[in-house]
N, CA, C and O atoms as a GROMACS GRO file, in nm:
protein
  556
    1UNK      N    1   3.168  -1.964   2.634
    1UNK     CA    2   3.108  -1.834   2.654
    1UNK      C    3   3.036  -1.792   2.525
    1UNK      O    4   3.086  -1.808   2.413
    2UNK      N    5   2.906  -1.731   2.550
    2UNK     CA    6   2.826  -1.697   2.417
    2UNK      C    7   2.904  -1.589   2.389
    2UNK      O    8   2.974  -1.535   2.475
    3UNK      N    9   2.898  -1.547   2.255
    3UNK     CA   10   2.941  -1.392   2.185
    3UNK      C   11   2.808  -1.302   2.238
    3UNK      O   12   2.696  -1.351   2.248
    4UNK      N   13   2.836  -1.184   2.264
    4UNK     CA   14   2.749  -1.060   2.322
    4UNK      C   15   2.731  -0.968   2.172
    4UNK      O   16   2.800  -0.983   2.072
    5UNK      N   17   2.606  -0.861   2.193
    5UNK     CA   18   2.608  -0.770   2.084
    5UNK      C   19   2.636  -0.667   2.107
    5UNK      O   20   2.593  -0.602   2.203
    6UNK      N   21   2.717  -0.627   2.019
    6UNK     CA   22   2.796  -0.498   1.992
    6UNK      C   23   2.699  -0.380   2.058
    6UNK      O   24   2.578  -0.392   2.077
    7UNK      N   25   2.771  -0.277   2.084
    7UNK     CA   26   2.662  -0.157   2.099
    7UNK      C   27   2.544  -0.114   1.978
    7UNK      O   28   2.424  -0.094   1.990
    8UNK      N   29   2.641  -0.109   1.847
    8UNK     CA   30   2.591  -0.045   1.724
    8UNK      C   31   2.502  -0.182   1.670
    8UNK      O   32   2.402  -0.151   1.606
    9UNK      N   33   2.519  -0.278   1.682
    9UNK     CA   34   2.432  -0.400   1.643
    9UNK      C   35   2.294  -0.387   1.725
    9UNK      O   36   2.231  -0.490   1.702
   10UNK      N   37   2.255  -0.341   1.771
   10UNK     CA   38   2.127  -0.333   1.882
   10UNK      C   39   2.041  -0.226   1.808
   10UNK      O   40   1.923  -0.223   1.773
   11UNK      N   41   2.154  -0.133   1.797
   11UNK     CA   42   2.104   0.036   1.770
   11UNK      C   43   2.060  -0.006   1.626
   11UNK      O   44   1.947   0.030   1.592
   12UNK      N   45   2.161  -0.103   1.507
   12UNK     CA   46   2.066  -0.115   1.358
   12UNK      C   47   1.952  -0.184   1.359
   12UNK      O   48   1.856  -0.146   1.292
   13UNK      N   49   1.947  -0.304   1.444
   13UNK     CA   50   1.792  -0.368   1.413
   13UNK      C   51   1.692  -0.282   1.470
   13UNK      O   52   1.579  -0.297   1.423
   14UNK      N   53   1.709  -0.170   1.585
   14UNK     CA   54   1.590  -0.108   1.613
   14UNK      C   55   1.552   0.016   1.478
   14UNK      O   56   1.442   0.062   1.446
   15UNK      N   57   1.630   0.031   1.445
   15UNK     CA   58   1.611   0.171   1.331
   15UNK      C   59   1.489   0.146   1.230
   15UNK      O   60   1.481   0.031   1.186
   16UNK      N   61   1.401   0.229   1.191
   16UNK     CA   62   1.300   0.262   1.102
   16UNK      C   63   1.358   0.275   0.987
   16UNK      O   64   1.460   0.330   0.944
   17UNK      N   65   1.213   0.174   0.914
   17UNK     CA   66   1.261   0.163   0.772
   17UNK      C   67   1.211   0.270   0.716
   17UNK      O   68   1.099   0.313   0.742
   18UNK      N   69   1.306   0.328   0.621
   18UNK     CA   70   1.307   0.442   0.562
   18UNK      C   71   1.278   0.421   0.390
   18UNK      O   72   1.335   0.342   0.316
   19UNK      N   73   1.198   0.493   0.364
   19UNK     CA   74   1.174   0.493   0.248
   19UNK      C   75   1.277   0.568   0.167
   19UNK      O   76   1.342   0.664   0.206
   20UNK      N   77   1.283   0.493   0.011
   20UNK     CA   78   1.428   0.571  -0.084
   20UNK      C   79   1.336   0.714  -0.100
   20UNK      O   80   1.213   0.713  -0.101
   21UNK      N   81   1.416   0.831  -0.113
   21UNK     CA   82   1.361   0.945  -0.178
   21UNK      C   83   1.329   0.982  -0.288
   21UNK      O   84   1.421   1.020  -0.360
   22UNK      N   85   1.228   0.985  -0.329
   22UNK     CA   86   1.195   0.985  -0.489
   22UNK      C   87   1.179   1.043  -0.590
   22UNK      O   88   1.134   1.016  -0.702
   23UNK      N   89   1.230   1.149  -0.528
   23UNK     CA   90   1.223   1.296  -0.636
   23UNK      C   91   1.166   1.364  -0.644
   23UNK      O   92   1.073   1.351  -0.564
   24UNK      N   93   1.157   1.486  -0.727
   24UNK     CA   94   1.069   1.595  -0.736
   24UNK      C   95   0.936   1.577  -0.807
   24UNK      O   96   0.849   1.664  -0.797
   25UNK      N   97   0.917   1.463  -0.879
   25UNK     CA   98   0.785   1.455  -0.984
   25UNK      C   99   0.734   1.328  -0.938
   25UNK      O  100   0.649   1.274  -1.010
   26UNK      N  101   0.770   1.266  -0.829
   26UNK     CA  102   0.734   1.130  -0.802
   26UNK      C  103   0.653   1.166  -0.619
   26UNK      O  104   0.722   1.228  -0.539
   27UNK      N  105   0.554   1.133  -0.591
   27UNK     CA  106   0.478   1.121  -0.467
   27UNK      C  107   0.420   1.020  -0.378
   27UNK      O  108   0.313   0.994  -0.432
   28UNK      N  109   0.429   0.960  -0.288
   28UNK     CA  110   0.374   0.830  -0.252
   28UNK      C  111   0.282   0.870  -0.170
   28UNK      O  112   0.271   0.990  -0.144
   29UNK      N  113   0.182   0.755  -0.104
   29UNK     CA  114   0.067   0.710   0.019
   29UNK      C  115   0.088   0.605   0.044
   29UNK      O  116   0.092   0.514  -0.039
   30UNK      N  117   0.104   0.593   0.165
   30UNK     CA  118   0.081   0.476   0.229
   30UNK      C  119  -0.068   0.395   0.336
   30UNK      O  120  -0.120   0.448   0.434
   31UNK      N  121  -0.097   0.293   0.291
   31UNK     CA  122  -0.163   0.258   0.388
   31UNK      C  123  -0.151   0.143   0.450
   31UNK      O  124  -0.137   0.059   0.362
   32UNK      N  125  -0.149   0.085   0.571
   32UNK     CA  126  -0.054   0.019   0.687
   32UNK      C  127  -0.199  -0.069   0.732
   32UNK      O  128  -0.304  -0.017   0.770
   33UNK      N  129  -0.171  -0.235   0.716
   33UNK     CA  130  -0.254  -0.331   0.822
   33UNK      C  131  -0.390  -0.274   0.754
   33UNK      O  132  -0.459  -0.187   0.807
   34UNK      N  133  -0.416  -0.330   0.637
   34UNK     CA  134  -0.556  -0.303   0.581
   34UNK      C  135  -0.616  -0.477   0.574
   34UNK      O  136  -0.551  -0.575   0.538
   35UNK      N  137  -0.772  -0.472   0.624
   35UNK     CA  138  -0.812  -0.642   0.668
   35UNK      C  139  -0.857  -0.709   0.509
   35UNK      O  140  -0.964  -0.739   0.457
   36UNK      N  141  -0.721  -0.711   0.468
   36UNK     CA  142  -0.777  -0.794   0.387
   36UNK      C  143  -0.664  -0.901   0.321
   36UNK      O  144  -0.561  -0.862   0.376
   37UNK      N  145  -0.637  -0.980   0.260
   37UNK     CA  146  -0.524  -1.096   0.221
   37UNK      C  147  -0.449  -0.986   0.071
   37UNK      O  148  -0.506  -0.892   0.016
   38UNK      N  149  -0.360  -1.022   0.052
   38UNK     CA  150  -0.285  -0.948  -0.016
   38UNK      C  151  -0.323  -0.976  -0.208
   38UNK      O  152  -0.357  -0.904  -0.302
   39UNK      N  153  -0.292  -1.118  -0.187
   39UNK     CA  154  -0.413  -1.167  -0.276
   39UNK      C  155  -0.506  -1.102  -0.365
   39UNK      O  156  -0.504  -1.075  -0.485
   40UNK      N  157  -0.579  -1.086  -0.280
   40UNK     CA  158  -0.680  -1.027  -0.284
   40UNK      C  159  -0.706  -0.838  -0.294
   40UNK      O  160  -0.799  -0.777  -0.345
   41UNK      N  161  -0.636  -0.808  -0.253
   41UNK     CA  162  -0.574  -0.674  -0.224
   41UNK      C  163  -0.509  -0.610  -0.397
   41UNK      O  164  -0.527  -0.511  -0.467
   42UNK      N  165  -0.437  -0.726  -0.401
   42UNK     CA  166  -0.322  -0.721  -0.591
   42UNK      C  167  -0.469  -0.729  -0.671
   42UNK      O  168  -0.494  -0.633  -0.744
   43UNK      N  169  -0.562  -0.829  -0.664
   43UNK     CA  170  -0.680  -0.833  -0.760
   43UNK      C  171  -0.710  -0.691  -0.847
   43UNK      O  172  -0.716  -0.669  -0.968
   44UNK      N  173  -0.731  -0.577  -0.689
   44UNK     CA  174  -0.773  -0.478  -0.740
   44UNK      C  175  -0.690  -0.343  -0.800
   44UNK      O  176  -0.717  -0.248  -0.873
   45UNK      N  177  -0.554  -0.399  -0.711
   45UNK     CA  178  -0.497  -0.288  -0.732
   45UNK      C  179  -0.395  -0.301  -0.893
   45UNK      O  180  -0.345  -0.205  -0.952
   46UNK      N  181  -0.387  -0.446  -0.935
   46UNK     CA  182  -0.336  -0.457  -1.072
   46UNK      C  183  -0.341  -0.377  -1.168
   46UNK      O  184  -0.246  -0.317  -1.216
   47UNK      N  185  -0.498  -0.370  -1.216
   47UNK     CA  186  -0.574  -0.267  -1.350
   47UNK      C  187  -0.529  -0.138  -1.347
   47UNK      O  188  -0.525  -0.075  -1.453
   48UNK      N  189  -0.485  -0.076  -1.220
   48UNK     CA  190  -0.491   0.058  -1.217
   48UNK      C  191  -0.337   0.107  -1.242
   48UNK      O  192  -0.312   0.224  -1.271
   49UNK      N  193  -0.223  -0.007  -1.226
   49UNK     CA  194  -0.089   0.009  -1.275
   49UNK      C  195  -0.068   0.107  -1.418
   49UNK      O  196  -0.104   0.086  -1.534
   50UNK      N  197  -0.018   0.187  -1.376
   50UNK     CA  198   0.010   0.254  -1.530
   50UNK      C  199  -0.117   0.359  -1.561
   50UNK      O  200  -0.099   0.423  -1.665
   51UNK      N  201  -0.176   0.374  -1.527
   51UNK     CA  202  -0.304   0.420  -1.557
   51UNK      C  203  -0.331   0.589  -1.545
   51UNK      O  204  -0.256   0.633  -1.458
   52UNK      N  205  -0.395   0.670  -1.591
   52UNK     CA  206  -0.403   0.815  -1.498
   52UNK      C  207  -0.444   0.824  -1.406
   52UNK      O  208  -0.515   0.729  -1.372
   53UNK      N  209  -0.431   0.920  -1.324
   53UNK     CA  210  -0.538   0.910  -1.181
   53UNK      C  211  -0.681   1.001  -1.195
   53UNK      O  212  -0.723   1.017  -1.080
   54UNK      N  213  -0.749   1.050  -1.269
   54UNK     CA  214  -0.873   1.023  -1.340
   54UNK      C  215  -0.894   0.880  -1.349
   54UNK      O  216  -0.964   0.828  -1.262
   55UNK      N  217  -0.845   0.806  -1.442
   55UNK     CA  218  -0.932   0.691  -1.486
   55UNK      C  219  -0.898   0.571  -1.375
   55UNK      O  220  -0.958   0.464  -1.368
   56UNK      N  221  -0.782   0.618  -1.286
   56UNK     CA  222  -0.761   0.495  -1.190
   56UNK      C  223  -0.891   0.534  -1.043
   56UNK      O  224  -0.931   0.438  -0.978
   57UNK      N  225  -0.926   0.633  -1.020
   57UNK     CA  226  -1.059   0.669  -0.965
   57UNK      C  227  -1.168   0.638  -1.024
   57UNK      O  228  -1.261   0.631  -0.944
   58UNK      N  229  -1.190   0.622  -1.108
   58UNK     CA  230  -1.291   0.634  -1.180
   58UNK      C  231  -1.361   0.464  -1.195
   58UNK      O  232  -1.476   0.419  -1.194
   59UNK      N  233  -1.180   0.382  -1.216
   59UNK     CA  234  -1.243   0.237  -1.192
   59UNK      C  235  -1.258   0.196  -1.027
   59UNK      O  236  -1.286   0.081  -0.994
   60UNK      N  237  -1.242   0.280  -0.951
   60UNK     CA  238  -1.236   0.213  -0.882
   60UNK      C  239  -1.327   0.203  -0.748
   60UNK      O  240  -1.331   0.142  -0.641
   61UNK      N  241  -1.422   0.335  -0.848
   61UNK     CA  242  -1.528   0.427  -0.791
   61UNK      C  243  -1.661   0.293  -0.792
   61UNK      O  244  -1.749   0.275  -0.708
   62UNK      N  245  -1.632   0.208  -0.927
   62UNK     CA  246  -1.753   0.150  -0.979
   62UNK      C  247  -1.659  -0.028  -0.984
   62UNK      O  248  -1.665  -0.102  -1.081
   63UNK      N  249  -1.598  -0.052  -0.884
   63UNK     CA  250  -1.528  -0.208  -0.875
   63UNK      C  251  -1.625  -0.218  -0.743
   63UNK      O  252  -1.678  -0.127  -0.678
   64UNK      N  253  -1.628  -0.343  -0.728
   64UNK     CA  254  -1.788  -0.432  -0.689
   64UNK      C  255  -1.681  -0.475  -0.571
   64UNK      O  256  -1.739  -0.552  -0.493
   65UNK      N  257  -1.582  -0.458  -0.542
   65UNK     CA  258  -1.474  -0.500  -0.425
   65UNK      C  259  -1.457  -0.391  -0.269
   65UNK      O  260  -1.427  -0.272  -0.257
   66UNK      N  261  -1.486  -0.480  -0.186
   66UNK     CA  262  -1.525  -0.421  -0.072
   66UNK      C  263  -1.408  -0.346  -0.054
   66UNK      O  264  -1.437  -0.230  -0.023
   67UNK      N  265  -1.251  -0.374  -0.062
   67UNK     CA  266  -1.128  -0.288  -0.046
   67UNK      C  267  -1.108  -0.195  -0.136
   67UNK      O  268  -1.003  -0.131  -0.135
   68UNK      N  269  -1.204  -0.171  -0.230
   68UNK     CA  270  -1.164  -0.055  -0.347
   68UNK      C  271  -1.228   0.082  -0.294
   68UNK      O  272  -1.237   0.178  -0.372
   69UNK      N  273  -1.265   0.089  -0.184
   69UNK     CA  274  -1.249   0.221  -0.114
   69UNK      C  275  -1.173   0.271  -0.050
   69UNK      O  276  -1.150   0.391  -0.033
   70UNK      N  277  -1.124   0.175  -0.006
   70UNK     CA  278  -0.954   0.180   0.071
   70UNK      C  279  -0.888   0.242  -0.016
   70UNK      O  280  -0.873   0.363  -0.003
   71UNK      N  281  -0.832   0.171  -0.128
   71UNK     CA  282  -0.718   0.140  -0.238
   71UNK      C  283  -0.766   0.335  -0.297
   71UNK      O  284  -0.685   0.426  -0.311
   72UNK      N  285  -0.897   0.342  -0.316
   72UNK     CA  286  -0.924   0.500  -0.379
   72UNK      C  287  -0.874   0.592  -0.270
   72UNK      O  288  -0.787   0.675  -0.296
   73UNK      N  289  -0.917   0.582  -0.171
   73UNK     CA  290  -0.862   0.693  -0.016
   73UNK      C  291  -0.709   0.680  -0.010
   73UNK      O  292  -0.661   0.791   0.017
   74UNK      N  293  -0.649   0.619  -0.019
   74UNK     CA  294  -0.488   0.619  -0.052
   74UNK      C  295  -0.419   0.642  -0.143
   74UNK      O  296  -0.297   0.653  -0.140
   75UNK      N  297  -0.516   0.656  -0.271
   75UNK     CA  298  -0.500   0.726  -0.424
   75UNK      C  299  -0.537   0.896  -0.393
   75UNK      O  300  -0.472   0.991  -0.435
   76UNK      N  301  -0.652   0.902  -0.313
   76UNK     CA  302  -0.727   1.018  -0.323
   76UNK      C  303  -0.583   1.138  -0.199
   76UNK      O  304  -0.537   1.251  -0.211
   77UNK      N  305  -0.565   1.016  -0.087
   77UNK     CA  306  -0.432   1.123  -0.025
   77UNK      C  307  -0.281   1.137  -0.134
   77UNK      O  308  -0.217   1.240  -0.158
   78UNK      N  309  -0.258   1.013  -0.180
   78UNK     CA  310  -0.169   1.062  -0.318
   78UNK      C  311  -0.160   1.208  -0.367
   78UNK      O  312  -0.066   1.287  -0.365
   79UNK      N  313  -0.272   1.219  -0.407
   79UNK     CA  314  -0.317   1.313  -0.529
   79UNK      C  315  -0.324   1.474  -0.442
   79UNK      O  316  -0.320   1.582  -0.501
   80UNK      N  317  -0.333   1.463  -0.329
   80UNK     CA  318  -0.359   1.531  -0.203
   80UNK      C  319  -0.167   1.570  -0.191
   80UNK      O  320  -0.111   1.668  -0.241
   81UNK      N  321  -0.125   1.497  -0.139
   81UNK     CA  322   0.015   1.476  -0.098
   81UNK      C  323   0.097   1.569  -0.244
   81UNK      O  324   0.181   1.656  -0.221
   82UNK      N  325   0.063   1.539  -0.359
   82UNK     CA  326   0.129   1.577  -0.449
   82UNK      C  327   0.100   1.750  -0.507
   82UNK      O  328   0.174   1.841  -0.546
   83UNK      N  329  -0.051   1.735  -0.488
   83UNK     CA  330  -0.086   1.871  -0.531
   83UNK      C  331  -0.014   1.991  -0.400
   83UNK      O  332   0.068   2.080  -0.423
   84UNK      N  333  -0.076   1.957  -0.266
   84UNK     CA  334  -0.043   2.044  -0.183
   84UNK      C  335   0.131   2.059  -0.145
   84UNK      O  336   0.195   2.161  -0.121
   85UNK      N  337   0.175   1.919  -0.149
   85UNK     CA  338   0.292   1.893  -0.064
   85UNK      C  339   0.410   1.911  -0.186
   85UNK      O  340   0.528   1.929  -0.156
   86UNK      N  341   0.378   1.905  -0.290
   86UNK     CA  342   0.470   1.909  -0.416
   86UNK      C  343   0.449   2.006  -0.551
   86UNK      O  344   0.518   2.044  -0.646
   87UNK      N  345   0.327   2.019  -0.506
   87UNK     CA  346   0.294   2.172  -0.648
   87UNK      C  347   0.303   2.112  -0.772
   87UNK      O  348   0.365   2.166  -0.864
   88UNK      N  349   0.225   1.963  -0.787
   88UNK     CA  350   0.237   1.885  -0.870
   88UNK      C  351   0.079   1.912  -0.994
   88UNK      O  352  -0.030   1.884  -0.944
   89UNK      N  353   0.078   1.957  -1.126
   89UNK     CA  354  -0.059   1.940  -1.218
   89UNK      C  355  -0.133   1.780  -1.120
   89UNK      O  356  -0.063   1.697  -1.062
   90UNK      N  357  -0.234   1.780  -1.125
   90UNK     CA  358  -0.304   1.649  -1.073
   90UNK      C  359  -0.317   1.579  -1.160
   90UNK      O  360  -0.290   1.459  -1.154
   91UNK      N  361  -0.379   1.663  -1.298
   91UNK     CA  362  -0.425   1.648  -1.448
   91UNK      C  363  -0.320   1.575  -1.520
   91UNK      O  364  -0.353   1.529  -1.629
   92UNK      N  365  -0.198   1.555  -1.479
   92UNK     CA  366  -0.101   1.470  -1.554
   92UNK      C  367  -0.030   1.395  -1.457
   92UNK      O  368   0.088   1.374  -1.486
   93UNK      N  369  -0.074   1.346  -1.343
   93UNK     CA  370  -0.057   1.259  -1.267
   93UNK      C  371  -0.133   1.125  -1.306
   93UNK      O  372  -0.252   1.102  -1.330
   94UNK      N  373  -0.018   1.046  -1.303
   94UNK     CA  374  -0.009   0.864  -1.373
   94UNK      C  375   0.028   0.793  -1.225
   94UNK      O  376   0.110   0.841  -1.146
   95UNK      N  377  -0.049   0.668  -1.203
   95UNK     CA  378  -0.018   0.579  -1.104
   95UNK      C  379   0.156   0.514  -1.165
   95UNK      O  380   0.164   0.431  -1.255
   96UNK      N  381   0.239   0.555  -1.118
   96UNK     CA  382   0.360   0.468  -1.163
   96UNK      C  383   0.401   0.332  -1.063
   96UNK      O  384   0.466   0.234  -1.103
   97UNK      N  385   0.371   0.343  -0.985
   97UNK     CA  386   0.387   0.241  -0.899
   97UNK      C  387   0.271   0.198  -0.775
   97UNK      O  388   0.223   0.281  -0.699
   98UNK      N  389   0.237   0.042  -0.772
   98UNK     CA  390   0.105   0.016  -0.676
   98UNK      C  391   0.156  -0.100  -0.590
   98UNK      O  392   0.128  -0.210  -0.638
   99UNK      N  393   0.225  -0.102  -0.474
   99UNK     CA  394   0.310  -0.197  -0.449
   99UNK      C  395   0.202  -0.281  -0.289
   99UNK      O  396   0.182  -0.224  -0.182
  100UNK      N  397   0.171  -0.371  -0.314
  100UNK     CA  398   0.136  -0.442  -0.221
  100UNK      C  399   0.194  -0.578  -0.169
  100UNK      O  400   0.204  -0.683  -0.234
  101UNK      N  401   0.238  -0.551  -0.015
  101UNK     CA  402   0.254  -0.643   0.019
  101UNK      C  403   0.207  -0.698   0.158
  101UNK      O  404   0.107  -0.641   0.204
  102UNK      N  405   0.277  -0.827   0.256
  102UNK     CA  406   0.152  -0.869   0.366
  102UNK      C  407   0.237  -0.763   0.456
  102UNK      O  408   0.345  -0.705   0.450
  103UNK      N  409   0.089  -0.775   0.570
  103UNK     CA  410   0.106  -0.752   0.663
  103UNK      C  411   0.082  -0.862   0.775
  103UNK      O  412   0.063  -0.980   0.748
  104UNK      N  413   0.085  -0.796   0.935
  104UNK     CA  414   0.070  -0.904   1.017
  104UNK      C  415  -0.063  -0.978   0.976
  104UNK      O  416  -0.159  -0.938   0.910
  105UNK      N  417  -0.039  -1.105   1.040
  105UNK     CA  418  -0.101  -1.207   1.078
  105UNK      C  419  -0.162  -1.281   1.194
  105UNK      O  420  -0.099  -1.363   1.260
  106UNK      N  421  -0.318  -1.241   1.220
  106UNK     CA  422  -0.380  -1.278   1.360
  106UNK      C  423  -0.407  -1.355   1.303
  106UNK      O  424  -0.452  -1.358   1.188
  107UNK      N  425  -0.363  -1.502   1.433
  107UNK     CA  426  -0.415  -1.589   1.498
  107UNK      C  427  -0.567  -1.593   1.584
  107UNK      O  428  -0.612  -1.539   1.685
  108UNK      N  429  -0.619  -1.695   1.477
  108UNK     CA  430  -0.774  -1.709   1.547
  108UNK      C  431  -0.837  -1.834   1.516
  108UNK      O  432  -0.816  -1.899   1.413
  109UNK      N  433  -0.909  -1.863   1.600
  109UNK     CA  434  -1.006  -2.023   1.681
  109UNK      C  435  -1.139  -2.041   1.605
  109UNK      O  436  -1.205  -1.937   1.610
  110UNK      N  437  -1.184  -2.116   1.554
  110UNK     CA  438  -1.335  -2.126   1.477
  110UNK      C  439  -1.361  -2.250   1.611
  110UNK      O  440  -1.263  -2.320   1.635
  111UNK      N  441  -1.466  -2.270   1.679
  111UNK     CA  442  -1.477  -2.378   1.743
  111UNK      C  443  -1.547  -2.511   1.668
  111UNK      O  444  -1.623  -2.511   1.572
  112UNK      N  445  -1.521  -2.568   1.706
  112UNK     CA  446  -1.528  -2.731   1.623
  112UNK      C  447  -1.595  -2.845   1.693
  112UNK      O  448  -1.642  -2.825   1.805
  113UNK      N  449  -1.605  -2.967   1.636
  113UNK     CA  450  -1.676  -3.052   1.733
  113UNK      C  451  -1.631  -3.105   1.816
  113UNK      O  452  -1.511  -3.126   1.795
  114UNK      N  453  -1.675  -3.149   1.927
  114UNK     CA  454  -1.630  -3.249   2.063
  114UNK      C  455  -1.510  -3.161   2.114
  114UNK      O  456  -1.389  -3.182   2.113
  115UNK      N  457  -1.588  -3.050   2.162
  115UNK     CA  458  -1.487  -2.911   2.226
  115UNK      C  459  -1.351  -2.874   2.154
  115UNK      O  460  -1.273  -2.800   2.215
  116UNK      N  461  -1.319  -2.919   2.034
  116UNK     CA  462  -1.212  -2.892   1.970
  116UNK      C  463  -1.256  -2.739   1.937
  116UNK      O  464  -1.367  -2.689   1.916
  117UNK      N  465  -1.090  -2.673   1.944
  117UNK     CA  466  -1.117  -2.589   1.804
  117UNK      C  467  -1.002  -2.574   1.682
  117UNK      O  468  -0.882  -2.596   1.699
  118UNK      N  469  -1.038  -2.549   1.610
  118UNK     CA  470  -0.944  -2.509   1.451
  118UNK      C  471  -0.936  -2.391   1.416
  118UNK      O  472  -1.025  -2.313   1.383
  119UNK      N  473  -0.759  -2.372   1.431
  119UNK     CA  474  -0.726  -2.239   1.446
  119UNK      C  475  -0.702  -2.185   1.308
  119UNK      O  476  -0.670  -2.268   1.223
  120UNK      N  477  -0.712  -2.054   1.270
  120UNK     CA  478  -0.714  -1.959   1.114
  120UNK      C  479  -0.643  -1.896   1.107
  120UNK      O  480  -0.562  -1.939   1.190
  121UNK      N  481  -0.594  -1.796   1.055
  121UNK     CA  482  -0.497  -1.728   1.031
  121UNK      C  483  -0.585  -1.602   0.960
  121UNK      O  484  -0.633  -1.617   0.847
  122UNK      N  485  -0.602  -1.480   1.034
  122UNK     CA  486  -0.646  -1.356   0.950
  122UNK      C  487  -0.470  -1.279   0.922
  122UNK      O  488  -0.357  -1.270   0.972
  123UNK      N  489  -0.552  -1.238   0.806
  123UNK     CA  490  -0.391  -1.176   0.745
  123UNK      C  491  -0.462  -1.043   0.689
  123UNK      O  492  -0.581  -1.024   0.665
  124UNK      N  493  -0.317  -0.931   0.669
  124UNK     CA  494  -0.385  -0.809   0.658
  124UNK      C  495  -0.261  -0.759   0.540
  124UNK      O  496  -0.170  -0.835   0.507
  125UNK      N  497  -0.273  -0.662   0.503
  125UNK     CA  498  -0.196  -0.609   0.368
  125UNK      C  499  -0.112  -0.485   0.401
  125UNK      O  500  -0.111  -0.446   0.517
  126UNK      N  501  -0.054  -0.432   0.321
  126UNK     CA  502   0.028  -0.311   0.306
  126UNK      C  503   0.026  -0.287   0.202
  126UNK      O  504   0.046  -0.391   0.139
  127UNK      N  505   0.003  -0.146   0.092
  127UNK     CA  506  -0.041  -0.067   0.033
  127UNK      C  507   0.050   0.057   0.005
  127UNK      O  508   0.048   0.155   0.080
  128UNK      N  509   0.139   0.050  -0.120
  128UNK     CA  510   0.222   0.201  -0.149
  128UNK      C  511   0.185   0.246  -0.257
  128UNK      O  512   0.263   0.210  -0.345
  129UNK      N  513   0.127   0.292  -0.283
  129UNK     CA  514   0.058   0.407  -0.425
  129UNK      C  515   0.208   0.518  -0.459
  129UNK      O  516   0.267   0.555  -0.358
  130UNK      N  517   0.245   0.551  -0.552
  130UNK     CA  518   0.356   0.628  -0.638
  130UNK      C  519   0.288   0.696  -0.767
  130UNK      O  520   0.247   0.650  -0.873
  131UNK      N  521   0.293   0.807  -0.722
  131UNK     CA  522   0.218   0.852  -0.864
  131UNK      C  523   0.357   0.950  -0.941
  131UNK      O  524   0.451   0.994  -0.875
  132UNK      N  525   0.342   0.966  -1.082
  132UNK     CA  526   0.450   1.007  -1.132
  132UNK      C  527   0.356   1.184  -1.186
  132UNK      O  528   0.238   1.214  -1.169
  133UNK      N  529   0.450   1.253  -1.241
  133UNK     CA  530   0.406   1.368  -1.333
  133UNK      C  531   0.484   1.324  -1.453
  133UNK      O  532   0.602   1.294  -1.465
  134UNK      N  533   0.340   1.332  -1.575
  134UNK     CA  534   0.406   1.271  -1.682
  134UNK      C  535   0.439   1.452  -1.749
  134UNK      O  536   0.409   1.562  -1.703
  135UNK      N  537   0.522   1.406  -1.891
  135UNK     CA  538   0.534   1.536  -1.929
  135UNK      C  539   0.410   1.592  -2.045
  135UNK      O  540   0.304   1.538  -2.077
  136UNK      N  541   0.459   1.697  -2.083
  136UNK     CA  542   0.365   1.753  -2.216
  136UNK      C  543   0.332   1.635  -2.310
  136UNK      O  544   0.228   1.570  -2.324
  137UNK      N  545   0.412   1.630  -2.350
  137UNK     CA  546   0.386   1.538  -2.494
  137UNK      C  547   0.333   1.370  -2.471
  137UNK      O  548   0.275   1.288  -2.542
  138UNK      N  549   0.365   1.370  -2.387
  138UNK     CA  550   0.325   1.174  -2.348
  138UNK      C  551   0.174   1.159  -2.340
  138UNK      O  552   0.120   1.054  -2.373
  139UNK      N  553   0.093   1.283  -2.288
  139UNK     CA  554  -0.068   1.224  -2.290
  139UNK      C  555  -0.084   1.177  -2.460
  139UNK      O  556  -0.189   1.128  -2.501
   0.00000   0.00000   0.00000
């Protein structure tokens, strides 16, 4: 006879992942299934680690990378999220954390010769921006 699952075993794998709570001076954005490889995604979002959010807009206003409008609109709701939702200075808001990782993965066909085809893999990203409030004295 197989073993069966518990009531409460059903009920944990369906549950939503919950983000840790991060405090009063700390704010996140998320952005979910963005088309691009993660890879590729870290390229841009590296430089801006640590950075203010002035100058992390500012590079990212003038980066030659087709996802760095994305990566700014999820900085730009950050900054949004913190001022309105937290009563946070903007002016001493620091990127403290830029966390990317994958998302799903479509399956897809390039057609090929002698009716073959060769299948690809599009892959897409996930995107958490954390901005901190630094204090007086640290600028």
């Amino acid at each position: 006879m197989l073993p069966t699952r518990r009531r409460g075993e059903a009920d944990a794998m369906a549950r939503r992942h919950r983000l840790p709570e991060l405090g009063d001076d700390r704010v996140h954005a998320r952005a979910r299934s963005l088309r691009v490889s993660p890879r590729k995604l870290n390229e841009v979002v590296a430089p801006i680690r640590g950075k203010t959010l002035d100058r992390a807009l500012n590079d990212l206003l003038y980066s030659r990378r087709r996802i760095a409008g994305d990566v700014r609109k999820v900085l730009l709701s950050a900054m949004a999220n913190a001022e309105n939702n937290h009563g946070l200075d903007v002016d001493r808001l620091v990127v403290s954390e830029a966390t990317v990782g994958p998302g799903l993965k479509m399956r897809r066909f390039r057609p090929a010769g002698r009716g073959r085809v060769h299948p690809y893999r599009k892959s897409f990203s996930n995107l958490e921006i954390v901005l901190c409030e630094t204090q007086e004295g640290e600028d």
